[in-house]
PDB file of N, CA, C and O in Angstrom:
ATOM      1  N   UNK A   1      -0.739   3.285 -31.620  1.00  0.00           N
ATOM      2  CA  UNK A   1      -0.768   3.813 -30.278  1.00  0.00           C
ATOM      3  C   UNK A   1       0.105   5.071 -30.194  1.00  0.00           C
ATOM      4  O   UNK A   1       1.060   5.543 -30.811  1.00  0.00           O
ATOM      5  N   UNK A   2      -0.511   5.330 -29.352  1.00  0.00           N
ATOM      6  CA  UNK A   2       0.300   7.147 -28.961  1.00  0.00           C
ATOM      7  C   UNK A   2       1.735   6.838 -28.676  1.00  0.00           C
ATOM      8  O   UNK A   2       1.853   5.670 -28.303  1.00  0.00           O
ATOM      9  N   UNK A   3       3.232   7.706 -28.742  1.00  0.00           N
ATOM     10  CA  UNK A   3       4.270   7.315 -28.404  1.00  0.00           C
ATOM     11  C   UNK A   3       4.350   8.349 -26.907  1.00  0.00           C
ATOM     12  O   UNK A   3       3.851   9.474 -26.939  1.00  0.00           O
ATOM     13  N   UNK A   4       5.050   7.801 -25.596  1.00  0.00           N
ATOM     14  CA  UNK A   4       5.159   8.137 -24.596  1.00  0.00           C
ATOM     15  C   UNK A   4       3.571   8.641 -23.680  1.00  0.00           C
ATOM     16  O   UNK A   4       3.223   9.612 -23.008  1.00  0.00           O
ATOM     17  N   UNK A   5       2.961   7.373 -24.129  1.00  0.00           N
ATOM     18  CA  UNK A   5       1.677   7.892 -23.376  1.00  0.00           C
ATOM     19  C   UNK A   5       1.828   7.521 -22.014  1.00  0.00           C
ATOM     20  O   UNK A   5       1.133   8.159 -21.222  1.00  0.00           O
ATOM     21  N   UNK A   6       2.592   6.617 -21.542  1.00  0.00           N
ATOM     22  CA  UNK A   6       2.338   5.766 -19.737  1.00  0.00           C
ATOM     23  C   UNK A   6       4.167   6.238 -19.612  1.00  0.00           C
ATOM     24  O   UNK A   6       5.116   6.330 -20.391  1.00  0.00           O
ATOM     25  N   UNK A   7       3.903   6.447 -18.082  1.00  0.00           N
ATOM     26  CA  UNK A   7       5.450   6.971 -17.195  1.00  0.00           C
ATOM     27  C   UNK A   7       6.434   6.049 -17.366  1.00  0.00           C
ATOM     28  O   UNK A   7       6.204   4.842 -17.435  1.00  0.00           O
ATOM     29  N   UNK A   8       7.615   6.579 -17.446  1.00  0.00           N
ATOM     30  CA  UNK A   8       8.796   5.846 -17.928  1.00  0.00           C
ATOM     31  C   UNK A   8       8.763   4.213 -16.521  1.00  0.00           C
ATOM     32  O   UNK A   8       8.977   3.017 -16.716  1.00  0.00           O
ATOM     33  N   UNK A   9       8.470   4.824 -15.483  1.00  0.00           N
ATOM     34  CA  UNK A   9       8.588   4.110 -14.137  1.00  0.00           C
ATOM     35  C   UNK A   9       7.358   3.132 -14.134  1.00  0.00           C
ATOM     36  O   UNK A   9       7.183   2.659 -13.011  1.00  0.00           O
ATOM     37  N   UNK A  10       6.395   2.666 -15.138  1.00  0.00           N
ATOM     38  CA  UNK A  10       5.150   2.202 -14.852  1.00  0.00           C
ATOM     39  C   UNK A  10       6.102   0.262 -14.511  1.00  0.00           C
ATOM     40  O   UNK A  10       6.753  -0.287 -15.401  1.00  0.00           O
ATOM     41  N   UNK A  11       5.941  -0.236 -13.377  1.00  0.00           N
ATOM     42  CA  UNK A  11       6.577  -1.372 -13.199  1.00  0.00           C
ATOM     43  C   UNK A  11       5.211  -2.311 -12.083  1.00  0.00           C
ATOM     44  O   UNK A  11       4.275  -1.889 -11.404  1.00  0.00           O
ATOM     45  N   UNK A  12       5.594  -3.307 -12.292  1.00  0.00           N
ATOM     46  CA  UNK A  12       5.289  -4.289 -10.773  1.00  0.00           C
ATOM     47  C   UNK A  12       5.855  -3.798  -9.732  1.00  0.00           C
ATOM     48  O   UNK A  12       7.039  -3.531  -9.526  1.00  0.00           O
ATOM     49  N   UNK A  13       4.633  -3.660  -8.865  1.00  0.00           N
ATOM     50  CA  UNK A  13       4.831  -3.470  -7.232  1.00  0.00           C
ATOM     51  C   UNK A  13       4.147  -3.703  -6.031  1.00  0.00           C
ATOM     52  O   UNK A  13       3.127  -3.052  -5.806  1.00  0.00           O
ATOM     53  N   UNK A  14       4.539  -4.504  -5.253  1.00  0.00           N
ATOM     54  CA  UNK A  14       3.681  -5.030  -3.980  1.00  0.00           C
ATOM     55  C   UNK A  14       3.121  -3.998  -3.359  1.00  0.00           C
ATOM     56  O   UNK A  14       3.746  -3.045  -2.892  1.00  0.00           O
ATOM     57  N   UNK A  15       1.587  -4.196  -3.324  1.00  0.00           N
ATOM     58  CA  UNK A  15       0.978  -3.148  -1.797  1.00  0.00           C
ATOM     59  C   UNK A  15       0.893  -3.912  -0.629  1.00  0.00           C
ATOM     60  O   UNK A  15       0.334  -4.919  -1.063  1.00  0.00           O
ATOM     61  N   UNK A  16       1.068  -4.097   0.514  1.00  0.00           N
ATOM     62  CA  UNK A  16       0.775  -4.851   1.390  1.00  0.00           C
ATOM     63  C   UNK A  16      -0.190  -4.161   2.426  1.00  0.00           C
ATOM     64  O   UNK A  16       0.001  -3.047   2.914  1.00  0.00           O
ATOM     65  N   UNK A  17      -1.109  -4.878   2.651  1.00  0.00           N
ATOM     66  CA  UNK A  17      -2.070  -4.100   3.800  1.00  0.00           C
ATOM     67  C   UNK A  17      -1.480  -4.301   5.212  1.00  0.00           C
ATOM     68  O   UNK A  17      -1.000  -5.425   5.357  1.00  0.00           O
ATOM     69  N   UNK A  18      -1.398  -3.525   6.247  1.00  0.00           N
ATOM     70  CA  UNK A  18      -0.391  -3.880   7.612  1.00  0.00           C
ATOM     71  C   UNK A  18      -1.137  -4.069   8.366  1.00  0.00           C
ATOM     72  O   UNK A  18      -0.598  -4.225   9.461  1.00  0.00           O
ATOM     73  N   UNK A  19      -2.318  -4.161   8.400  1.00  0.00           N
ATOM     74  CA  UNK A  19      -3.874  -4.586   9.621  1.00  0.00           C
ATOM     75  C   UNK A  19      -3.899  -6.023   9.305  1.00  0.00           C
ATOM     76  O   UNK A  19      -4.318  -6.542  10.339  1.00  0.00           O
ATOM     77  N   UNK A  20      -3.676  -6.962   8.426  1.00  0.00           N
ATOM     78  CA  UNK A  20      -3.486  -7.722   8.078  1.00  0.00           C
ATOM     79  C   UNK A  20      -2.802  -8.509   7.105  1.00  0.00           C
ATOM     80  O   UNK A  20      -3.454  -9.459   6.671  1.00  0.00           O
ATOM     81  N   UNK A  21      -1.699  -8.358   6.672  1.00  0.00           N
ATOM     82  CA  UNK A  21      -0.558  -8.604   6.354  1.00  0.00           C
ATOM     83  C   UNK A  21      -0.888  -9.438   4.836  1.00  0.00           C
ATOM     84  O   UNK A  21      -0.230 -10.348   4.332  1.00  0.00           O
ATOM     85  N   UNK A  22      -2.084  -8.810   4.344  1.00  0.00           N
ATOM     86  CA  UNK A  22      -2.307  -9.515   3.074  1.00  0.00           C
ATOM     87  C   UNK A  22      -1.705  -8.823   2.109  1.00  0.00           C
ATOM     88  O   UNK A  22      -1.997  -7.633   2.226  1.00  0.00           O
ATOM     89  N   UNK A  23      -0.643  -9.131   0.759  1.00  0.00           N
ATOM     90  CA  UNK A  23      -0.114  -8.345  -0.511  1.00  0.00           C
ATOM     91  C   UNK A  23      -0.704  -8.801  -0.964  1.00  0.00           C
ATOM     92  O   UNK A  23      -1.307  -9.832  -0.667  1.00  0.00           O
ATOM     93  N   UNK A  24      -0.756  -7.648  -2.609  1.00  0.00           N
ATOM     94  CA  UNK A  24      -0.749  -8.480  -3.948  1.00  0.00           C
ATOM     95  C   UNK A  24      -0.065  -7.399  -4.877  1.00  0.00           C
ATOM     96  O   UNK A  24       0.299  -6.285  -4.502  1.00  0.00           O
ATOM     97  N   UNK A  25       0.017  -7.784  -5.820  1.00  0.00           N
ATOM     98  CA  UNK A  25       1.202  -7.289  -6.636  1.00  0.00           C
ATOM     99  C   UNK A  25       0.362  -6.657  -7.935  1.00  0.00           C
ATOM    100  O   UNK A  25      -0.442  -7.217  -8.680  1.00  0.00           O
ATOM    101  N   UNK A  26       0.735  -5.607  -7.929  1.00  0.00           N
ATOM    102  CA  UNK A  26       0.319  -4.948  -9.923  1.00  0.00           C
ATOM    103  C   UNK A  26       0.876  -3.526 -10.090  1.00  0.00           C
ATOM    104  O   UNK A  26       1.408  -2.700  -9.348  1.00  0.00           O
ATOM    105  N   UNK A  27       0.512  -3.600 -11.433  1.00  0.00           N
ATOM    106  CA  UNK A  27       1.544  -2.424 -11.946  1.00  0.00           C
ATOM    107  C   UNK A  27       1.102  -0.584 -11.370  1.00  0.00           C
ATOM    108  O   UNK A  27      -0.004  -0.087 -11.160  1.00  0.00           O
ATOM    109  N   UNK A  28       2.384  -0.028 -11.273  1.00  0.00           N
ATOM    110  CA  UNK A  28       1.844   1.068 -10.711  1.00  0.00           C
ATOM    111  C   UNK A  28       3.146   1.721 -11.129  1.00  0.00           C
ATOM    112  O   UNK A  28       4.162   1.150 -11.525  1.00  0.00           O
ATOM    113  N   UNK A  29       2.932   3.052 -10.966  1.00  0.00           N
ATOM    114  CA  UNK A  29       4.092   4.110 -11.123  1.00  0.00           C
ATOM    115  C   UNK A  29       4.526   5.100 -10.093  1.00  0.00           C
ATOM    116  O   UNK A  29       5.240   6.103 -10.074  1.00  0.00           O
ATOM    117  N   UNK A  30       3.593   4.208  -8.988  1.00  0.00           N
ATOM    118  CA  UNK A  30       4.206   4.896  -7.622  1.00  0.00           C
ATOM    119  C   UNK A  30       5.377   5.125  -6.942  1.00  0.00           C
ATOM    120  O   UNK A  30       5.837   3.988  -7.044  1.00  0.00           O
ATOM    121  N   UNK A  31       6.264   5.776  -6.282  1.00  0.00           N
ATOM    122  CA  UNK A  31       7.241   5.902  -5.562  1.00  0.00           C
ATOM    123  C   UNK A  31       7.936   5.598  -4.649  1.00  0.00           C
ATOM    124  O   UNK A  31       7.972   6.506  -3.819  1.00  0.00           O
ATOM    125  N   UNK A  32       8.530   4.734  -4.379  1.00  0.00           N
ATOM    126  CA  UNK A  32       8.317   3.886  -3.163  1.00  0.00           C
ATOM    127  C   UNK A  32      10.135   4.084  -2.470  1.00  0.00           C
ATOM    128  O   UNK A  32      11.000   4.549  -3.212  1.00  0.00           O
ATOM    129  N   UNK A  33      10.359   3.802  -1.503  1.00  0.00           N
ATOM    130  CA  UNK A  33      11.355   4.050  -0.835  1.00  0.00           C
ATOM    131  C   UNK A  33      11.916   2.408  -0.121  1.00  0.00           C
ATOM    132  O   UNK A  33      13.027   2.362   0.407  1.00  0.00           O
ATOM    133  N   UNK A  34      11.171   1.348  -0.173  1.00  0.00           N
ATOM    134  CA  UNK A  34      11.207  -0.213   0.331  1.00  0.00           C
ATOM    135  C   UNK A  34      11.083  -0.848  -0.859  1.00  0.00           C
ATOM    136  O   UNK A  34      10.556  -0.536  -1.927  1.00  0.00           O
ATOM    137  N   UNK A  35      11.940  -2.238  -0.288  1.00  0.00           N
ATOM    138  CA  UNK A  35      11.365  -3.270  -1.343  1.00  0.00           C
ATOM    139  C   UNK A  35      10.835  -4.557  -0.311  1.00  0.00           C
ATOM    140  O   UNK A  35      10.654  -4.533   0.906  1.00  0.00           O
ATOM    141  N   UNK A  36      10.703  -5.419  -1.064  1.00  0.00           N
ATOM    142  CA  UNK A  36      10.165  -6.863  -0.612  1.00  0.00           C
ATOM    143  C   UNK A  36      10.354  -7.725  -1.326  1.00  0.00           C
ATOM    144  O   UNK A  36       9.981  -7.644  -2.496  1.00  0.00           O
ATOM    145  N   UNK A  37      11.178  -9.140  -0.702  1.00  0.00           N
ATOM    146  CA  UNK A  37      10.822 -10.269  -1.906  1.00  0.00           C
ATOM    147  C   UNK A  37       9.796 -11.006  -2.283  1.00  0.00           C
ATOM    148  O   UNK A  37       9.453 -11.651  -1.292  1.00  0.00           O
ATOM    149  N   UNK A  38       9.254 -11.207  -3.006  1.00  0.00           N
ATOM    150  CA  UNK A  38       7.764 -11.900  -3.108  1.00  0.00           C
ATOM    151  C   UNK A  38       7.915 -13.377  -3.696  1.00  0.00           C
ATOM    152  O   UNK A  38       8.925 -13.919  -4.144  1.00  0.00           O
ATOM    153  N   UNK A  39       6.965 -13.737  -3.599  1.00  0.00           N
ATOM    154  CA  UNK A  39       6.965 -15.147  -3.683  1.00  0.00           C
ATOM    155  C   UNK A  39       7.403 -16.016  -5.053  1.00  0.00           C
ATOM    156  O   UNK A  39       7.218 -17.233  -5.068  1.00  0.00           O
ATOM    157  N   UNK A  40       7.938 -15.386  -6.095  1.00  0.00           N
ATOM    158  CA  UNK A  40       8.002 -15.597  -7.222  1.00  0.00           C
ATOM    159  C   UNK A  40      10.135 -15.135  -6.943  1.00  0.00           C
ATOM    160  O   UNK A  40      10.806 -14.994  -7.966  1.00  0.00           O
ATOM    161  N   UNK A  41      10.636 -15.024  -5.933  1.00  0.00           N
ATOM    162  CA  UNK A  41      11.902 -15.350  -5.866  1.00  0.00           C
ATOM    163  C   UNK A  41      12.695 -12.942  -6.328  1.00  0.00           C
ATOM    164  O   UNK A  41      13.740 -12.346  -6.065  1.00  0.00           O
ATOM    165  N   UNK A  42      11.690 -12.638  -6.878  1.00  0.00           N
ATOM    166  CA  UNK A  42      12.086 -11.463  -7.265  1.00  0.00           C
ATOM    167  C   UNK A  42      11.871 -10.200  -6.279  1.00  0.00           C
ATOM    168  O   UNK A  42      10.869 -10.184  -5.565  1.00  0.00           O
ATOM    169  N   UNK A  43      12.597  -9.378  -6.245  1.00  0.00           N
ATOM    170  CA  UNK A  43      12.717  -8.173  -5.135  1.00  0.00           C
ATOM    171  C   UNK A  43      11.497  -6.927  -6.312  1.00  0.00           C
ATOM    172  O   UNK A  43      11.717  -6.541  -7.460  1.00  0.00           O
ATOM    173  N   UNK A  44      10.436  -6.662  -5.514  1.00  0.00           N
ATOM    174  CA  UNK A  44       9.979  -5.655  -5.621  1.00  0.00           C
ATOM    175  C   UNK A  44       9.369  -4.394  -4.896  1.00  0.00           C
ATOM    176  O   UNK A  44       9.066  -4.398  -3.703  1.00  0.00           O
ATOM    177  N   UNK A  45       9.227  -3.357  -5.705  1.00  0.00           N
ATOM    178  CA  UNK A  45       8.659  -1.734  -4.690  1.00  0.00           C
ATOM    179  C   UNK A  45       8.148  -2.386  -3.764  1.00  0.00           C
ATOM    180  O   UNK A  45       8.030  -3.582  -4.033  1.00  0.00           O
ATOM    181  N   UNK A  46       7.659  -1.965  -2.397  1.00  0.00           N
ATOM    182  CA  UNK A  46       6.570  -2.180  -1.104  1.00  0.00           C
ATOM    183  C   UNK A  46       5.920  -1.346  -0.912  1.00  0.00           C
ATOM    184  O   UNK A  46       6.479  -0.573  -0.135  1.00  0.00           O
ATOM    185  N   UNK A  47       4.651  -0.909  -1.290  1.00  0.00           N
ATOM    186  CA  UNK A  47       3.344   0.041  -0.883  1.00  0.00           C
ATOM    187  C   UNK A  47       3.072  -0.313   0.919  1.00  0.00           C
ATOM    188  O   UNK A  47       2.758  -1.464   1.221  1.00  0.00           O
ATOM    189  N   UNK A  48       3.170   0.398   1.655  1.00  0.00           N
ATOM    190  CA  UNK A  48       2.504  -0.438   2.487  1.00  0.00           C
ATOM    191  C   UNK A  48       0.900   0.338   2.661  1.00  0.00           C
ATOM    192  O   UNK A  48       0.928   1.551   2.453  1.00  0.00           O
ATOM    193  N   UNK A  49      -0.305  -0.185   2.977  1.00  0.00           N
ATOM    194  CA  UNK A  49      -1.609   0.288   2.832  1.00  0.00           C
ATOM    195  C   UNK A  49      -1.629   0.241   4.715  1.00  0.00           C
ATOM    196  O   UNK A  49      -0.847  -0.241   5.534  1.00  0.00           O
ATOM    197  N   UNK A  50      -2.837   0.944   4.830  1.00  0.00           N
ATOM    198  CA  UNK A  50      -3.417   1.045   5.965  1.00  0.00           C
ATOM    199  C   UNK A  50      -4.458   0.293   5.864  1.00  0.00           C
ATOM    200  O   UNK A  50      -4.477  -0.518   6.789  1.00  0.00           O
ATOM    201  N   UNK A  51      -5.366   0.188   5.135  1.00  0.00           N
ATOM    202  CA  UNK A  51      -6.647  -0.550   4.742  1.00  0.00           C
ATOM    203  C   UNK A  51      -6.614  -1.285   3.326  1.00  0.00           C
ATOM    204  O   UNK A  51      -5.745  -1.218   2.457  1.00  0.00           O
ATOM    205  N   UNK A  52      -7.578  -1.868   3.338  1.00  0.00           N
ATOM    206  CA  UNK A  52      -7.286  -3.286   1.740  1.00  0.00           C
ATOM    207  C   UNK A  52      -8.997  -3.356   1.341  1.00  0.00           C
ATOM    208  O   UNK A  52      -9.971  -2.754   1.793  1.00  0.00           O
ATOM    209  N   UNK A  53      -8.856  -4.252   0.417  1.00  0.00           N
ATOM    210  CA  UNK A  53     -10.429  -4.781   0.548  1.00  0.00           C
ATOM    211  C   UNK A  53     -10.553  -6.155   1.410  1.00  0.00           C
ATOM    212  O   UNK A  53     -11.668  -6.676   1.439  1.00  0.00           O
ATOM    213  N   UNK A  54      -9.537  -6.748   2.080  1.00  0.00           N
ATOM    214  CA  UNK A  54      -9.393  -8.118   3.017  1.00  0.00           C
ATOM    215  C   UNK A  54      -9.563  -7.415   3.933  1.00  0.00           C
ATOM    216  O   UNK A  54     -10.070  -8.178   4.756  1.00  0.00           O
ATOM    217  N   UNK A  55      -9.458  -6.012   4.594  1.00  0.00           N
ATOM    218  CA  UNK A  55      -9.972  -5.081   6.195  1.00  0.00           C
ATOM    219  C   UNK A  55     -11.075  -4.159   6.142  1.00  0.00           C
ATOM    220  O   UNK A  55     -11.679  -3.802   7.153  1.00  0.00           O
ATOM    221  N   UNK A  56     -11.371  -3.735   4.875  1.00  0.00           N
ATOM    222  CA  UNK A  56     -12.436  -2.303   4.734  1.00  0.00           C
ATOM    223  C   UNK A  56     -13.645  -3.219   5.382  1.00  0.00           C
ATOM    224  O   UNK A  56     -13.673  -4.427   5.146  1.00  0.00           O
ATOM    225  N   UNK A  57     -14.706  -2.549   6.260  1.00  0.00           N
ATOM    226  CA  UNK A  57     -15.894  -3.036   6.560  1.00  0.00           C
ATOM    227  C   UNK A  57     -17.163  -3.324   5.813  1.00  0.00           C
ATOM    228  O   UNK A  57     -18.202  -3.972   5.943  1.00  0.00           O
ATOM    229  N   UNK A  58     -16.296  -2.161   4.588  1.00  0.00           N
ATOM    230  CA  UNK A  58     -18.010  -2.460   3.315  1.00  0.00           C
ATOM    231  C   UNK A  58     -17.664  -4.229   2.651  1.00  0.00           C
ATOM    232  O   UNK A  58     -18.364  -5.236   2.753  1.00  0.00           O
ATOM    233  N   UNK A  59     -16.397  -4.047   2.022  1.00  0.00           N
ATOM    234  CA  UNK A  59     -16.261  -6.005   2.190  1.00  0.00           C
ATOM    235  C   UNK A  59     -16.259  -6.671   2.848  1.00  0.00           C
ATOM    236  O   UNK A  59     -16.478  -7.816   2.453  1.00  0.00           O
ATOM    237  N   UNK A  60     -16.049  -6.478   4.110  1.00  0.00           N
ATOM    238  CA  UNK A  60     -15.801  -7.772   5.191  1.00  0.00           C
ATOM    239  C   UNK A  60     -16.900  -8.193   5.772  1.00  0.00           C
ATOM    240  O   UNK A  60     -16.944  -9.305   6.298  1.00  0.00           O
ATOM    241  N   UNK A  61     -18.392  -6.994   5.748  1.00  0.00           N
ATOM    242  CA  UNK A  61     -19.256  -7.103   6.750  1.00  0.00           C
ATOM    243  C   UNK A  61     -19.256  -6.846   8.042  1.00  0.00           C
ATOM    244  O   UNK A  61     -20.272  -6.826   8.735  1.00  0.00           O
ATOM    245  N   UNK A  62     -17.867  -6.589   8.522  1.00  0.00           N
ATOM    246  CA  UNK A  62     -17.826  -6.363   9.863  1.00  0.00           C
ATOM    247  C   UNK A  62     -16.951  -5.259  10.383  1.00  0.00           C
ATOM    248  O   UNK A  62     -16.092  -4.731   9.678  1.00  0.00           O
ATOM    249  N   UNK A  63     -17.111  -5.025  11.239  1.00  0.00           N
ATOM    250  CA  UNK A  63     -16.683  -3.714  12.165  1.00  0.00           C
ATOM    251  C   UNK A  63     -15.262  -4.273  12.558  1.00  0.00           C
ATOM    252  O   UNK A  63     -15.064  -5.270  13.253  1.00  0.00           O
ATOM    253  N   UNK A  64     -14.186  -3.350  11.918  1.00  0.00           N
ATOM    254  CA  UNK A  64     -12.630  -3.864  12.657  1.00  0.00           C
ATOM    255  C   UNK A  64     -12.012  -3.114  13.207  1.00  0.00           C
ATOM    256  O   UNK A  64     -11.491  -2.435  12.323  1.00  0.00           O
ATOM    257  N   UNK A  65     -11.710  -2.772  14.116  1.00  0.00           N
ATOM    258  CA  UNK A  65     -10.994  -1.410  14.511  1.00  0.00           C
ATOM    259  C   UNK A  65      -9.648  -1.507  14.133  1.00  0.00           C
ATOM    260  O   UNK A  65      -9.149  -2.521  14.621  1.00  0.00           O
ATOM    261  N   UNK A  66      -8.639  -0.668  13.266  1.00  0.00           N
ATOM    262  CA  UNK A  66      -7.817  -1.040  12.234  1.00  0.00           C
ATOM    263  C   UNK A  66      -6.344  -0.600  13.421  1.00  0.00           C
ATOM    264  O   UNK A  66      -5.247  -1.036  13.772  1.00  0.00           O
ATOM    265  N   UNK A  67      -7.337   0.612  13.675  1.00  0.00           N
ATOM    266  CA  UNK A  67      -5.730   1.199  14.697  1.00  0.00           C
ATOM    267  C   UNK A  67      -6.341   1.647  16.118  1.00  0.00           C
ATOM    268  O   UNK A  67      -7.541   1.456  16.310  1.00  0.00           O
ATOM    269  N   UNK A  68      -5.359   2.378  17.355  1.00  0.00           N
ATOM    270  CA  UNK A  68      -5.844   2.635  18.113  1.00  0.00           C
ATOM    271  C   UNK A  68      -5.696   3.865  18.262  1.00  0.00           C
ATOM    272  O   UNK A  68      -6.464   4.457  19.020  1.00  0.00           O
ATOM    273  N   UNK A  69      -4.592   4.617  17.523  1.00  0.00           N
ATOM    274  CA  UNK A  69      -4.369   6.445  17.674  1.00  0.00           C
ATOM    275  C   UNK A  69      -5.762   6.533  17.195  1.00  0.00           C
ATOM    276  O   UNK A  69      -6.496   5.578  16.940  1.00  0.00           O
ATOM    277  N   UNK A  70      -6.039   7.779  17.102  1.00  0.00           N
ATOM    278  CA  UNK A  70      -7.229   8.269  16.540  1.00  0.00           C
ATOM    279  C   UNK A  70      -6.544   9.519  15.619  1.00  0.00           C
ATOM    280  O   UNK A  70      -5.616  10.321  15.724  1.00  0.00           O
ATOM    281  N   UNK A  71      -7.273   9.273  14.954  1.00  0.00           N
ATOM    282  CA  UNK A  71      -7.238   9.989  13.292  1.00  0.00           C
ATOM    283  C   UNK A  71      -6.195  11.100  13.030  1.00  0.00           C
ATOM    284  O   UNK A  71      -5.283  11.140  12.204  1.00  0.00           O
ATOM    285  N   UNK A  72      -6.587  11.985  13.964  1.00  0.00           N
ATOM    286  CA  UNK A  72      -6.115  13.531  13.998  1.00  0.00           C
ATOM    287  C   UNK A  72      -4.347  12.946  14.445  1.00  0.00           C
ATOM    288  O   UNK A  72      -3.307  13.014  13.790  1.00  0.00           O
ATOM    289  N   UNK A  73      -4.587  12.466  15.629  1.00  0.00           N
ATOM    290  CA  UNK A  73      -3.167  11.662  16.550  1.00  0.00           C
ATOM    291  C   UNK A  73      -2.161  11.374  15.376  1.00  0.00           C
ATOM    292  O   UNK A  73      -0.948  11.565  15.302  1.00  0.00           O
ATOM    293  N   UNK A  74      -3.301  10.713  14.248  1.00  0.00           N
ATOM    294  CA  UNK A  74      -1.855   9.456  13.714  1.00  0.00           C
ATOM    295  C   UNK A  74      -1.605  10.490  12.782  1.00  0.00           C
ATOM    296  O   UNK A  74      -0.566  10.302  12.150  1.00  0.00           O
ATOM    297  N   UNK A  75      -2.275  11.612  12.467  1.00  0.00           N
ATOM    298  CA  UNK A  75      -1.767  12.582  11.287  1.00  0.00           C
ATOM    299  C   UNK A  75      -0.698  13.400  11.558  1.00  0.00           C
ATOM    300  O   UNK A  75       0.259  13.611  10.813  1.00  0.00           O
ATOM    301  N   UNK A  76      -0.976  14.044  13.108  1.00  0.00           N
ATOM    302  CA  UNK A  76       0.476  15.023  13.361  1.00  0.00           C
ATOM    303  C   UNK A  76       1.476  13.974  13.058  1.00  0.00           C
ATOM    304  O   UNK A  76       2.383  14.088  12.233  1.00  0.00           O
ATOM    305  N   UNK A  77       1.211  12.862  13.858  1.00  0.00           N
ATOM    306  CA  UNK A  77       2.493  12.421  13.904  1.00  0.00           C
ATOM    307  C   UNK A  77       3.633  11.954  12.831  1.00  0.00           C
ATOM    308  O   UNK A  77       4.864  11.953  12.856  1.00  0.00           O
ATOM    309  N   UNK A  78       2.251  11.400  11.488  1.00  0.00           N
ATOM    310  CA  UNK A  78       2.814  11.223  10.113  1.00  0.00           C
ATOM    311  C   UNK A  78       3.708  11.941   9.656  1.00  0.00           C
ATOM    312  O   UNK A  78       4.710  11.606   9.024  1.00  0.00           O
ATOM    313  N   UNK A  79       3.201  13.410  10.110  1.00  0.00           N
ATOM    314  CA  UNK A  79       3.432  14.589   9.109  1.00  0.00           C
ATOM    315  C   UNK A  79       3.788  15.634  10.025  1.00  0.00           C
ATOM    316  O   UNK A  79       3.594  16.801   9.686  1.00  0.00           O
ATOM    317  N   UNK A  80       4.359  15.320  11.310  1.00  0.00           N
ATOM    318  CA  UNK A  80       4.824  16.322  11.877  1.00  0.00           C
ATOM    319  C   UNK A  80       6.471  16.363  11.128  1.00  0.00           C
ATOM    320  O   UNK A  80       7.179  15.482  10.640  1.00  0.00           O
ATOM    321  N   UNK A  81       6.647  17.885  11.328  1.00  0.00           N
ATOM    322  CA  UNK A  81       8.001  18.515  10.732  1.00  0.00           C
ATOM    323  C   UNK A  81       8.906  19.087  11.548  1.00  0.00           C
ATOM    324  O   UNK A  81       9.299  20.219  11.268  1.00  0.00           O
ATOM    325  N   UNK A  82       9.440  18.362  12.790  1.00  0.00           N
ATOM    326  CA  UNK A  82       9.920  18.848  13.941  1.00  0.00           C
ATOM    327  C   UNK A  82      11.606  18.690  13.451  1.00  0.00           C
ATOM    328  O   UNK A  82      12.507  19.029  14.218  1.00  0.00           O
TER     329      UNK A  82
END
């Protein structure tokens, strides 16, 4: 195998979806600023998601309305730089 092929940071880390409060845990080299304890007694990263495959409508079959800002709304506000 190649030497230094995957990021020094590649670890376990919870995503949690917040429309419905479902986690699950796998490896990632994302950045995270939270942790969480998970059910296995150990503190790890916290992704939090907006959508999952337990809320998207192409899996669920059904129509969920996830939030109530509307799109543009929840973006200034993400990413406003005031």
């Amino acid at each position: 195998m190649k030497k230094d092929l995957h990021p020094s940071n590649y670890r376990l880390v919870v995503f949690k979806d917040m429309s419905n409060d479902y986690s699950f845990i796998t490896k990632s080299c994302i950045d995270t600023r939270e942790t969480i304890k998970w059910e296995d007694g150990n503190e790890y990263p916290l992704v939090k998601l907006e959508i999952s495959h337990t809320s998207h409508p192409f899996y669920t079959g059904k129509m969920k309305l996830v939030d109530t800002a509307g799109r543009i709304d929840k973006f200034r506000t993400r990413y406003n730089k005031n």
